[in-house]
DOVO-991072 format. One line per field, with one value per residue (C-alpha): residue number from 1; residue in one letter; z, y, x. Coordinates in steps of 0.02 Angstrom, whole numbers. Example, Ala and Ser with C-alpha at 12.3 -4.5 7.8 and 13.67 -1.06 7.14 Angstrom:
<atoms>
k	1, 2;
r	a, s;
c3	390, 357;
c2	-225, -53;
c1	615, 684;
</atoms>
This chain:
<atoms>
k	1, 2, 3, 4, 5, 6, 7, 8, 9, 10, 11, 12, 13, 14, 15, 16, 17, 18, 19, 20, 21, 22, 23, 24, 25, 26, 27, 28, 29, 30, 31, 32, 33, 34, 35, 36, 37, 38, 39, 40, 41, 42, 43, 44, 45, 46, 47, 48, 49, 50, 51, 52, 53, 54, 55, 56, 57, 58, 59, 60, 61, 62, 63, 64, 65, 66, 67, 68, 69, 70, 71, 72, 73, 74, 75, 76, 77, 78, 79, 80, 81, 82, 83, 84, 85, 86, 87, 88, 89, 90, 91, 92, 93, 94, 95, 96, 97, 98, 99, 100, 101, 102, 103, 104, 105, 106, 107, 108, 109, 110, 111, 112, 113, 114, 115, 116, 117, 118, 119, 120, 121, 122, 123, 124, 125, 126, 127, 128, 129, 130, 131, 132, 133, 134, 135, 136, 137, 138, 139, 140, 141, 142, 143, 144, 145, 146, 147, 148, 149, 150, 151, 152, 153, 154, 155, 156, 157, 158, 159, 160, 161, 162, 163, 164, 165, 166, 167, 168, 169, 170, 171, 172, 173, 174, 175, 176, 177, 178, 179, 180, 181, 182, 183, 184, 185, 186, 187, 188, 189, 190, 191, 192, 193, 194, 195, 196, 197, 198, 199, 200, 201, 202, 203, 204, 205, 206, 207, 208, 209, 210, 211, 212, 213, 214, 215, 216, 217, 218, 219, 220, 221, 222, 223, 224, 225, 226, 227, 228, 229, 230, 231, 232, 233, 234, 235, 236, 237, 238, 239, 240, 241, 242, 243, 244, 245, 246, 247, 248, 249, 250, 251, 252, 253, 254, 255, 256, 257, 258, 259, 260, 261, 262, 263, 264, 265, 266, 267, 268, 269, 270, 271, 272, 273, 274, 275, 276, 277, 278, 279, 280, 281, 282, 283, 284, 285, 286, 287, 288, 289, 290, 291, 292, 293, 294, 295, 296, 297, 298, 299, 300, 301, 302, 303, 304, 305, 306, 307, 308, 309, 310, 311, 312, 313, 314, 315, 316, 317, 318, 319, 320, 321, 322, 323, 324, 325, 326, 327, 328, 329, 330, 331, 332, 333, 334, 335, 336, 337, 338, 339, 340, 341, 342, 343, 344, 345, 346, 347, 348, 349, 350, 351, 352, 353, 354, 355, 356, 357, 358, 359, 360, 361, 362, 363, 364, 365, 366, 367, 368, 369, 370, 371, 372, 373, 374, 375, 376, 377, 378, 379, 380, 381, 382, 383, 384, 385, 386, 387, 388, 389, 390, 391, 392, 393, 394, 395, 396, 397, 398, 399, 400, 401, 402, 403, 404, 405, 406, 407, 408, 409, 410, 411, 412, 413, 414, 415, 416, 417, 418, 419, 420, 421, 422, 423, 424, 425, 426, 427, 428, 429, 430, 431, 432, 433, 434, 435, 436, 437, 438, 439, 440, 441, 442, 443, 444, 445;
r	x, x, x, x, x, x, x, x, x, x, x, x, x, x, x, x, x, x, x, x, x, x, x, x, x, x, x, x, x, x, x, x, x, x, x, x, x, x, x, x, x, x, x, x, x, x, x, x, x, x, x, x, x, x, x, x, x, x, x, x, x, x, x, x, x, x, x, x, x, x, x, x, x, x, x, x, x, x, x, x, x, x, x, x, x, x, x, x, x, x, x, x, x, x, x, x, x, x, x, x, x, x, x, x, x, x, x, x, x, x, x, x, x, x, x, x, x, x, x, x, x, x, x, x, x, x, x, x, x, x, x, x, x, x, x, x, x, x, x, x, x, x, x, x, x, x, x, x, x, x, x, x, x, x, x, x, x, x, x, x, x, x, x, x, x, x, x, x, x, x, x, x, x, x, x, x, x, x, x, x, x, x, x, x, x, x, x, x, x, x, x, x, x, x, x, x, x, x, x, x, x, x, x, x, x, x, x, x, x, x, x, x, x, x, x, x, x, x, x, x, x, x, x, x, x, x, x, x, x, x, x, x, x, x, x, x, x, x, x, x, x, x, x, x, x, x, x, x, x, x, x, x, x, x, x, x, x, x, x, x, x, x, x, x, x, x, x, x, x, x, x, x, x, x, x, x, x, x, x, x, x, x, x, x, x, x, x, x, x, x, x, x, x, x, x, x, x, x, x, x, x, x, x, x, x, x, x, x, x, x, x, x, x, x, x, x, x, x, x, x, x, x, x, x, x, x, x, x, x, x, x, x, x, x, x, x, x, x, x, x, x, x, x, x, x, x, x, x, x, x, x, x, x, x, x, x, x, x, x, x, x, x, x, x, x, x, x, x, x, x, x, x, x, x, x, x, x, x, x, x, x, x, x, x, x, x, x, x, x, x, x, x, x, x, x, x, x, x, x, x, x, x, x, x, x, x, x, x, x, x, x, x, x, x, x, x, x, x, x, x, x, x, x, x, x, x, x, x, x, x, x, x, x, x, x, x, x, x, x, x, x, x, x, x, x;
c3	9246, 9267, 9243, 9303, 9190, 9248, 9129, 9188, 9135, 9264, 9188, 9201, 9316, 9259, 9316, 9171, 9180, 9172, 9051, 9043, 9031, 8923, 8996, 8914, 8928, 8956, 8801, 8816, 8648, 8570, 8598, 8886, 8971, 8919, 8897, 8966, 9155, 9152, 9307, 9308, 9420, 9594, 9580, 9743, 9782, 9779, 9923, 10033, 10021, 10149, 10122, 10040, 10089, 10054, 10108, 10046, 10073, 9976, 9867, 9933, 10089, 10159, 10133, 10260, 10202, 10306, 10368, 10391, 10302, 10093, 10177, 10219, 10102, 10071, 10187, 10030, 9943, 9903, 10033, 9907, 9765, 9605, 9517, 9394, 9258, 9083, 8995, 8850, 8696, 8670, 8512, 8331, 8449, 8360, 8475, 8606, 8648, 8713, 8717, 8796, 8948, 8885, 8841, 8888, 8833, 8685, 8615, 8654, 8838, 8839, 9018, 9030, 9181, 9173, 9347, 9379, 9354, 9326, 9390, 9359, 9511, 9415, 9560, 9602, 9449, 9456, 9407, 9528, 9507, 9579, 9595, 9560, 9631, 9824, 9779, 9868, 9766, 9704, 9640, 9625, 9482, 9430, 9242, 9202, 9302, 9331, 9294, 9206, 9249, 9178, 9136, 9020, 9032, 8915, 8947, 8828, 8822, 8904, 9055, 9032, 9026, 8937, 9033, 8925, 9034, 8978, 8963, 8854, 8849, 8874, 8985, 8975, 9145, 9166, 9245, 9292, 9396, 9306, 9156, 9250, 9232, 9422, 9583, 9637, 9609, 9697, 9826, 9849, 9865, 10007, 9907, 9759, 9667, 9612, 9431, 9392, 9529, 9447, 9370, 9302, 9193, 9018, 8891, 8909, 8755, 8783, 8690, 8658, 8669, 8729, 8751, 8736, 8816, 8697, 8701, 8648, 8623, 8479, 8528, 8438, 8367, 8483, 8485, 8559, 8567, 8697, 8760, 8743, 8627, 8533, 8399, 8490, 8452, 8540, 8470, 8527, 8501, 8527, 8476, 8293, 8266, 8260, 8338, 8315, 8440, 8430, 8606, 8635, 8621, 8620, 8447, 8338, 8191, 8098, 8104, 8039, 8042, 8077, 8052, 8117, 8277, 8335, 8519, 8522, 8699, 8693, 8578, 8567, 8450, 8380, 8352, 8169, 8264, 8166, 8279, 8333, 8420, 8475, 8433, 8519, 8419, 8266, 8232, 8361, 8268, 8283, 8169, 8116, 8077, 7959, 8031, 7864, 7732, 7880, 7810, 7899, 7908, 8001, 8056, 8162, 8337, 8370, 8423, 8589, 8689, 8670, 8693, 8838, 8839, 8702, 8678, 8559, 8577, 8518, 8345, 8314, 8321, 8430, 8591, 8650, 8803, 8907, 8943, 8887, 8765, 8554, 8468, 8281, 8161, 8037, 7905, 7856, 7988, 8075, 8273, 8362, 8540, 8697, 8768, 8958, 9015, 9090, 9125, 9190, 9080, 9016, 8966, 8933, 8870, 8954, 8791, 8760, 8775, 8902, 8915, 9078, 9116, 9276, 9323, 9470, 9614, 9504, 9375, 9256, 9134, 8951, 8807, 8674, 8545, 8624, 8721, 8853, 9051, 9118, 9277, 9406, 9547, 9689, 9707, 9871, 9724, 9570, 9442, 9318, 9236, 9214, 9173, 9153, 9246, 9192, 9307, 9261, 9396, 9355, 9392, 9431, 9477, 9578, 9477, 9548, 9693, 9815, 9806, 9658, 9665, 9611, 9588, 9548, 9426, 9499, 9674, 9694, 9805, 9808, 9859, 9906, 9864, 9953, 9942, 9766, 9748, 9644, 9530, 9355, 9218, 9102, 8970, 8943, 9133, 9120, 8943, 8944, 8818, 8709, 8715, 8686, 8542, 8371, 8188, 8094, 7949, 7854, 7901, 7755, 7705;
c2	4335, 4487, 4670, 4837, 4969, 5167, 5317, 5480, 5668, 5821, 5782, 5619, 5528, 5373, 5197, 5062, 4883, 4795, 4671, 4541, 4567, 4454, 4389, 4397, 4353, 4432, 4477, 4577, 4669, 4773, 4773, 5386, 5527, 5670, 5817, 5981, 6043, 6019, 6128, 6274, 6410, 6375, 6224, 6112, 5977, 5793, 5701, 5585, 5390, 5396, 5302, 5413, 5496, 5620, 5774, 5888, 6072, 6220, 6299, 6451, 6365, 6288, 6105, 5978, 5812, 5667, 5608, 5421, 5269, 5245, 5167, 5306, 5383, 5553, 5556, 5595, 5435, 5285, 5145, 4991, 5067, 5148, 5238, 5192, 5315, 5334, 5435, 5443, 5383, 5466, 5554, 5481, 5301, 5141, 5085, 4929, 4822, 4689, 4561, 4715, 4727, 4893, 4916, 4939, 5114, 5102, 5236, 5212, 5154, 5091, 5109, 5132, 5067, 5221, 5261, 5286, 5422, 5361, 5470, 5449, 5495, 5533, 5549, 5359, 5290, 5233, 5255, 5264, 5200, 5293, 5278, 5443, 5413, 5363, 5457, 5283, 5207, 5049, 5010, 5087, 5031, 5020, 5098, 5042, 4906, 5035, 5242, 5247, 5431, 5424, 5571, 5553, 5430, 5388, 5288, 5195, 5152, 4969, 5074, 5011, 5117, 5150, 5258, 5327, 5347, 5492, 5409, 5264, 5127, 5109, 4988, 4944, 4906, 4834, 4922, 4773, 4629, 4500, 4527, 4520, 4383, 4302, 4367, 4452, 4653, 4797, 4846, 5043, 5144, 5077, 4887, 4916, 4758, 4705, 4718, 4549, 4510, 4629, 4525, 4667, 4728, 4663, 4711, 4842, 4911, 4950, 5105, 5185, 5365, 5540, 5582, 5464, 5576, 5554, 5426, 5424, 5284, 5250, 5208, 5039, 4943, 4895, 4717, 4665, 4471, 4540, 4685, 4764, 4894, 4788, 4838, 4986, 5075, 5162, 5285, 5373, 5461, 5416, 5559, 5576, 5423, 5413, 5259, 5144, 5008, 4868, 4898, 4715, 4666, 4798, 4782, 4924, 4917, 5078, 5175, 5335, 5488, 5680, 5791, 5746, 5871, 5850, 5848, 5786, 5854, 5798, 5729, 5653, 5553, 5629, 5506, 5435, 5389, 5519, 5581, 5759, 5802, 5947, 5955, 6070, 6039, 6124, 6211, 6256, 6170, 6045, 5897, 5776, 5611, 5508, 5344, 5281, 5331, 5406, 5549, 5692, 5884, 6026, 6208, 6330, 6361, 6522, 6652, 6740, 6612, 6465, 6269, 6128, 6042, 5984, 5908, 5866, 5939, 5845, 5939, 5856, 6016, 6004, 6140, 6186, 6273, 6363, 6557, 6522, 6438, 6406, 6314, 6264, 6285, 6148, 6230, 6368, 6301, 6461, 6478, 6569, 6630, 6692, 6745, 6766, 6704, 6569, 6489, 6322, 6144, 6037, 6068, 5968, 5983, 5921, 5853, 6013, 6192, 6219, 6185, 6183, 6255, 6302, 6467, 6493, 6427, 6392, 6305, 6401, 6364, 6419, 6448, 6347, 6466, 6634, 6609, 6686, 6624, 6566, 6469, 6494, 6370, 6396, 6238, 6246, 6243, 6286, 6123, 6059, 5925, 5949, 5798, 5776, 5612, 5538, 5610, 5786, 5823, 5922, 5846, 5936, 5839, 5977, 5982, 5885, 5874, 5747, 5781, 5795, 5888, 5852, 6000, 6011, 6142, 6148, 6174, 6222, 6108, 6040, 5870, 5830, 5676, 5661, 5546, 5552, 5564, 5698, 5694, 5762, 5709, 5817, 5710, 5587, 5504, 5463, 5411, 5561, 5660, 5493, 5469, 5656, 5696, 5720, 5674, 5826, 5767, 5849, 6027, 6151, 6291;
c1	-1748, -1848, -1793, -1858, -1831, -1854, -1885, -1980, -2005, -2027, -2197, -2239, -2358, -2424, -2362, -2326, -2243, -2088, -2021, -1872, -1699, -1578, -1410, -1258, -1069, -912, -800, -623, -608, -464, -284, 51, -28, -45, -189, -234, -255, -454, -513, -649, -676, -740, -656, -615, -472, -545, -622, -559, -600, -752, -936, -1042, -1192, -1329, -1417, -1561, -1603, -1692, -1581, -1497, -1485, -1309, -1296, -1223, -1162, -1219, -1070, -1168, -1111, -1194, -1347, -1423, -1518, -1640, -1792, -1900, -1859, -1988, -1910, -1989, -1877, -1862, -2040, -2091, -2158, -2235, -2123, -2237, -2097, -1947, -1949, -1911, -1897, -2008, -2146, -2111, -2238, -2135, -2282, -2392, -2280, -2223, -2014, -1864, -1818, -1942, -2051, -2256, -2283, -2106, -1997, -1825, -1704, -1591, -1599, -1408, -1286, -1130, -976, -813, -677, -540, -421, -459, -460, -654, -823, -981, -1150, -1276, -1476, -1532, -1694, -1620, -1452, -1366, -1217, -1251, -1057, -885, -781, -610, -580, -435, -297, -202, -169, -306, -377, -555, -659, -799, -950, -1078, -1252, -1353, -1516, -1505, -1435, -1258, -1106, -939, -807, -666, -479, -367, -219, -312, -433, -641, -724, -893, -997, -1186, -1299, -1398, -1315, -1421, -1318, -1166, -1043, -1072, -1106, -954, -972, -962, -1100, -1052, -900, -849, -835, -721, -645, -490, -477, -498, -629, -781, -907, -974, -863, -922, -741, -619, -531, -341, -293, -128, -165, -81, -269, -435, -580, -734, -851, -1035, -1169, -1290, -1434, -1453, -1609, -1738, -1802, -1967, -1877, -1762, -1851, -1705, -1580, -1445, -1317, -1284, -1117, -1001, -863, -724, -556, -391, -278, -305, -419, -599, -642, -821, -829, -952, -1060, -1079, -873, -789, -706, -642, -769, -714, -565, -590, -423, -444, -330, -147, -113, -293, -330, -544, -616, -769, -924, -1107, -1203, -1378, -1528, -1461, -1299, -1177, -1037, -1015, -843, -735, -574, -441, -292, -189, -390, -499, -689, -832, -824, -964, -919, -1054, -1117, -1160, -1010, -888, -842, -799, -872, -762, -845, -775, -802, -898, -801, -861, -919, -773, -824, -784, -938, -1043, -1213, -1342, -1538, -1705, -1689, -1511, -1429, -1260, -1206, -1048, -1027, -893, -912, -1104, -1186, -1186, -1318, -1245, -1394, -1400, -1485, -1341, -1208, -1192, -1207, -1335, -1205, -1272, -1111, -1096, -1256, -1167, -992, -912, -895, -1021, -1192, -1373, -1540, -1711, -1781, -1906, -1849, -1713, -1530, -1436, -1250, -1159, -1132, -1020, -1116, -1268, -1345, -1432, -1578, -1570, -1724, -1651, -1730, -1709, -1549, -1620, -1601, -1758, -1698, -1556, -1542, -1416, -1309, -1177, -1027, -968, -1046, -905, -1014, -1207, -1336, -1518, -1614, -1767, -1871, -1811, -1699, -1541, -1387, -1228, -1047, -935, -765, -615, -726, -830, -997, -1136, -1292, -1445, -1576, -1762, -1825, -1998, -1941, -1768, -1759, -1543, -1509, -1312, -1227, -1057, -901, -828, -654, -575, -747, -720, -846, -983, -1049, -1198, -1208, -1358, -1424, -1554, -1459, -1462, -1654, -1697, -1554, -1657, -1582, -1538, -1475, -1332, -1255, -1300, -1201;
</atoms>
């Protein structure tokens, strides 16, 4: 079979190749409610269960949603699909060759298929698939059979994507339908499946958990064989577990314990594949969690600007974000806090010198070394949940809301995706943060 893989920067312009996918097969690994009102200011009630559709204006401007069915689509988009870009190697990534037909998500002249933002409506108990290049969804899936109320989604760098459900359990979904199990999967929101009748589901992981919100890829070790990532990993937290999954079943690989009481919000991998997470519970800190010995590092969370979202940056040092920003600074593990500057959930970097946060109705762009704004867009509503594509484009998912918006730093220019359902997710959705995040090493005090 042949697969098109998709990686870009706001400054990339040159075309490059495909190469060929590998198939694989379905595996169901492993095997309460509970958790914190999770809303933000500016926040709206969640959509109704109507096609989706898109619209595009100049920020500042009002923005109507197309009130069409999902197959209509921007009038700036490329009608023979996706572009395909050089992104020029992502850093501290081995080069691909792939028989010199260039990668898939490989460092050199390597391409990446991670042209999808994946969204979770937590209101409807799904996840949606969307091509952030014609902003049309491409699937809606169920997260769970049943109650599952999934937040945060992570994306690794074969394109595919884990989804983590509140109240317990992970499912993994391919982004490419030549990997799936058979032809029966969702076409768009519109077309979701009965549990049992997605194809493209490839395990889900029950978990028993008051709270299971984390969840963060490896990247994995690329293979020129394949052209393609394998042995990724994926961890997560149930409660007061640290869990590492094996990406291709599912499994629980390592079980590793925090401190009893603790209530994990969120987390992200950096480049060597160590585990950074908040926790929330009987002490307010950021832990690190070793991916070669496990063992675990606690620090404090700074004091005046709080944390919701995290993220790691391309030097491997980790973010939080809430009432604006905190870089942790590996090299005495102190933070550097710009208090203020901004305010609303999660948080991402571009890769080079800027990290993006809401701010009311807003998204705001932030000097990673000065902690200084340097970019406001307008955006029609407050942004709960804030994600960088590969083509540079600034994503932002409303909170508890229907639409997601995606902005562009040169122009301004807004774009409007409508017809989520009760939308609530700000981690990794598209894999950028993955590809970009640097290795920092240890934390020294």
């Amino acid at each position: 079979m042949t697969t098109r893989f998709m990686a870009a920067t706001a400054a990339a312009c040159a075309l490059v190749l495909a190469c060929g996918g590998s198939s694989k097969t379905n595996l169901d690994g492993g095997g309460g409610s509970g958790g914190a009102t999770e809303g933000g200011p500016g926040t709206s009630s969640g959509g109704g269960d109507s096609p989706p559709s898109s619209s595009s204006t100049s920020s500042g401007s009002t923005v109507g949603a197309d009130e069409t069915n999902g197959d209509d689509v921007n009038d700036d988009q490329n009608d023979d699909g996706p572009v395909f870009f050089d992104l020029g190697g992502f850093p501290d990534l081995p080069p691909a060759t792939c028989g010199g037909k260039g990668g898939k998500g490989g460092g050199g002249t390597g391409a990446v298929e991670l042209a999808y933002i994946w969204v979770a409506n937590s209101q409807q108990n799904t996840i949606s698939k969307i091509n952030t290049e014609t902003m049309e969804e491409e699937g809606r899936y169920m997260a769970k059979p049943a109650n599952g109320d999934p937040s945060r989604t992570s994306v690794n760098l074969n394109g595919d994507v884990a989804v983590a459900n509140r109240n317990g359990g992970i499912a993994k979904f391919w982004a490419n339908p030549d990997d799936c199990n058979g032809p029966n999967t969702s076409s768009g929101g519109a077309d979701i499946r009965a549990w049992d009748d997605e194809d493209c589901r490839a395990w889900f992981h029950e978990l028993a958990c008051g709270s299971n919100r984390p969840v963060a890829w490896t990247r994995g070790v690329w293979s020129d064989a394949t052209c393609s990532y394998h042995s990724a990993k994926l961890w997560t937290v149930c409660d007061s577990q640290v869990l590492l999954l094996d990406g291709e079943t599912g499994e629980t690989e390592q079980t590793v314990m925090i401190d009893a009481g603790s209530y994990a919000y969120g987390g992200a991998a950096d480049a060597d594949g160590n585990f950074w997470g908040l926790n929330f519970g009987n002490s307010s800190e950021i832990f690190r969690v070793d991916h070669e010995d496990y063992t675990v590092l606690e620090f404090p969370l700074p004091n005046s600007v709080g944390a919701y979202g995290i993220t790691v940056d391309q030097e491997g040092r980790p973010w939080v974000c809430s009432n604006g920003v905190a870089r942790f600074n590996l090299d005495d593990s102190t933070w550097s806090e710009a208090p203020g500057v901004s305010s609303g959930g999660g948080c991402m970097t571009d890769g080079v010198s800027t990290i993006w946060h809401g701010n009311g109705a807003s998204i705001v762009g932030i000097d990673t070394e000065t902690l200084a704004v340097v970019h406001t867009i307008p955006v029609p509503q407050y942004t709960h949940g804030i994600s960088i594509d590969f083509a540079g484009k600034v994503w932002g998912v409303q909170g508890s809301g229907s639409q997601a918006y995606r902005a562009d730093p040169e122009t301004n220019t807004v774009d409007t995706f409508t017809g989520l359902v009760g939308a609530y997710t700000y981690s990794d959705m598209t894999g950028f943060a993955l590809s970009t995040a640097g290795g920092g090493g240890v934390p020294q005090n």
